[in-house]
N, C-alpha and C positions, 0 to 999 in steps of 0.2 A: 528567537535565535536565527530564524530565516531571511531576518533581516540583517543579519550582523555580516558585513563582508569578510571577516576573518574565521566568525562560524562556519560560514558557509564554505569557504575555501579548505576545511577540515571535515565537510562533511562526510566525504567518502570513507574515511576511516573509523566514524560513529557507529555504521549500521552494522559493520561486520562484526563491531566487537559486544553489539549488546543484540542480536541476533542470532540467533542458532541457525546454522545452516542455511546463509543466506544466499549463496550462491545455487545451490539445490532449489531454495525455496522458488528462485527466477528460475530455473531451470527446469521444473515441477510446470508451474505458469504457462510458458511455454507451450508443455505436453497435454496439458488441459486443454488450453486453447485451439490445439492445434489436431483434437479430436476430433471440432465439430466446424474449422475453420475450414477456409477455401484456399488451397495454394498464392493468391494472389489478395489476402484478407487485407481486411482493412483495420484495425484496433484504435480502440480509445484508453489512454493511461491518463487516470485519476491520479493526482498527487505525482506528478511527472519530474520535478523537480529536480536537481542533482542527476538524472538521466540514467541510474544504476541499472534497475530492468530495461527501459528500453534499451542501453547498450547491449547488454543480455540478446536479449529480442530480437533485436535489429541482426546482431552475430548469428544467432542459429537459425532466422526463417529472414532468408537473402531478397524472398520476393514479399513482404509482407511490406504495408506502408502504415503510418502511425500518426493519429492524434494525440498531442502531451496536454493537458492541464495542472495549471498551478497557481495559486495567487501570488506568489514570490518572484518580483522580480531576479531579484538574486539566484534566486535557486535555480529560476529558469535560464539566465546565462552559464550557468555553473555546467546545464543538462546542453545547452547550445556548445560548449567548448569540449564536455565530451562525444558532440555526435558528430562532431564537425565531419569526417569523413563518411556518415552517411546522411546529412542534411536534406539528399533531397528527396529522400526517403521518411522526414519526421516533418509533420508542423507542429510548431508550440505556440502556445497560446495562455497569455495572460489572463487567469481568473477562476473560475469557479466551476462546476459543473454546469450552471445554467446559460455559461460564456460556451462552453462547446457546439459546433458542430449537431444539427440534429438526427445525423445519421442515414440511414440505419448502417450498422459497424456488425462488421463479422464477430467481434469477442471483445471484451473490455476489462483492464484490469485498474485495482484500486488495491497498491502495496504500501504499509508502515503510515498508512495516511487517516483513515476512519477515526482512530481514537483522538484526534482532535478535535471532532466535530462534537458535539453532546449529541443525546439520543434523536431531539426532535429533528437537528440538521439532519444527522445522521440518515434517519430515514427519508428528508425531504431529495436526500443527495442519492440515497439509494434507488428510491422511484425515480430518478432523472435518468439515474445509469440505465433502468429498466427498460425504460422509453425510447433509448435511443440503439436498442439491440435489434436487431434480425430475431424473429420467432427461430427458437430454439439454439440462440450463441450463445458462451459459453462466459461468464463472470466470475471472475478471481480474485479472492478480496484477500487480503491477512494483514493484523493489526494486534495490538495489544488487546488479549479477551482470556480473563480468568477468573474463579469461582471470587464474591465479593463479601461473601462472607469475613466476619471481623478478621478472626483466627485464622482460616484459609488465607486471607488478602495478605497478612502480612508474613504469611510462610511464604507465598509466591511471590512479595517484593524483597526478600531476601534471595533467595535464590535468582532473583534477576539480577541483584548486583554483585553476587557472588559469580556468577556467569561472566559480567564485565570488567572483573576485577581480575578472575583468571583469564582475560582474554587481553589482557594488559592498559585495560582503563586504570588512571588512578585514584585508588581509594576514596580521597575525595571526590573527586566529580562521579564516579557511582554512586556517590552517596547523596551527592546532590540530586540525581537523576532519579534518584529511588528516592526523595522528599519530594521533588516536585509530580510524580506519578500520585503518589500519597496524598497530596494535598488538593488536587484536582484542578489545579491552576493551570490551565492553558490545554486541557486532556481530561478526557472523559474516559475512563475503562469501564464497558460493562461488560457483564458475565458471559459468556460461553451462548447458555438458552436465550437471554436476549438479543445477543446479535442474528442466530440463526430466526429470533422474530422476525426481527426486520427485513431480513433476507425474504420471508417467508411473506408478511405484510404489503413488501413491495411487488409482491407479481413473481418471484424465485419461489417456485411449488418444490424443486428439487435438492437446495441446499445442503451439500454434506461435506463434512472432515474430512479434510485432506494433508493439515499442515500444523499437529503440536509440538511446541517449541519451550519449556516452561513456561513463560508469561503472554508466548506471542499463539496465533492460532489461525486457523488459513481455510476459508470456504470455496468450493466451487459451484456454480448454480448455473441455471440455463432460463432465459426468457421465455 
């Protein structure tokens, strides 16, 4: 769908409605960040795409400067039209985390992006973030992460489309959203303790809860 130019031109109006509190959750980000950040930081934003956090970002720390990553072309024009007014404050950059800049970056955030990756990217993506932090900045992850058990799984993909359906999604397309989550087609959801592994595997000795959402869940950690 990151390729589709009509998805993409709707995308702004996706995350809010199947995200709890997503304006908070950038704005949370933010105050994390900007614990252990330096008035004049530097960040890297994983999954940059559509530009939603760093617009965020950019608005409430006026002297902060930014690296975006994304594979999407689209998405990253999508994030270029909304930044337009602070552009020369953000570089974007087509591709991956291993296309990034090697840093070292005052804090680094990775929002609604992780569960695309399966486990093994997963952590190949997370030790990248790792490597390109300043000892002791601050990493901000949240993504789709809940218990995977049978029963539990499909109590918590109910409740996710009931979420986006009272949020004015229509029924069908949450329902689509909630089969393709299901099916694991394009998205990996792992549990709650496995993500906080890989946090942990990768060199984040300090990972903790900061962001449950029903389906969605929000780490912060330090290099």
């Amino acid at each position: 769908m990151f390729s589709d130019p009509q998805a993409v031109s709707r995308y702004a109006e996706g995350p809010r409605r199947y995200v709890p509190g997503l304006a908070d959750l950038h704005r949370m980000t933010g105050l994390l960040l900007a614990e252990r950040a330096p008035t004049n930081a530097r960040i890297l934003v994983l999954g940059a795409g559509g530009g939603l956090e760093l617009e965020a970002l950019t608005t409430a720390y006026p002297d902060w400067t930014f690296v975006g990553v994304d594979p999407s072309a689209e998405m990253l024009s999508l994030a270029a039209r909304t930044l337009e007014p602070v552009k020369n404050r953000v570089d974007l950059i087509r591709g991956y985390i291993e296309d990034a800049p090697p840093g070292p970056f005052d804090g680094a955030t990775c929002l609604l992006t992780l569960h695309f990756l399966d486990a093994a990217t997963r952590r190949r993506t997370v030790n990248n973030i790792h490597s390109r932090l300043k000892p002791g900045a601050a990493f901000v992850t949240a993504h789709g992460s809940f218990p995977q058990e049978q029963n539990e799984r499909s109590t918590w993909l109910a409740r996710y489309s009931a979420f986006a359906i009272s949020s004015g999604v229509d029924p069908t397309d949450a329902d689509r959203a909630r089969a393709m989550i299901d099916s694991g087609i394009n998205i990996s959801i792992l549990s709650p303790t496995e993500d906080q592994t890989i946090l942990r595997e990768s060199g984040f000795t300090d990972a903790s809860l900061f962001f449950a959402a029903f389906t969605w869940r929000g780490w912060v950690a330090h290099a």
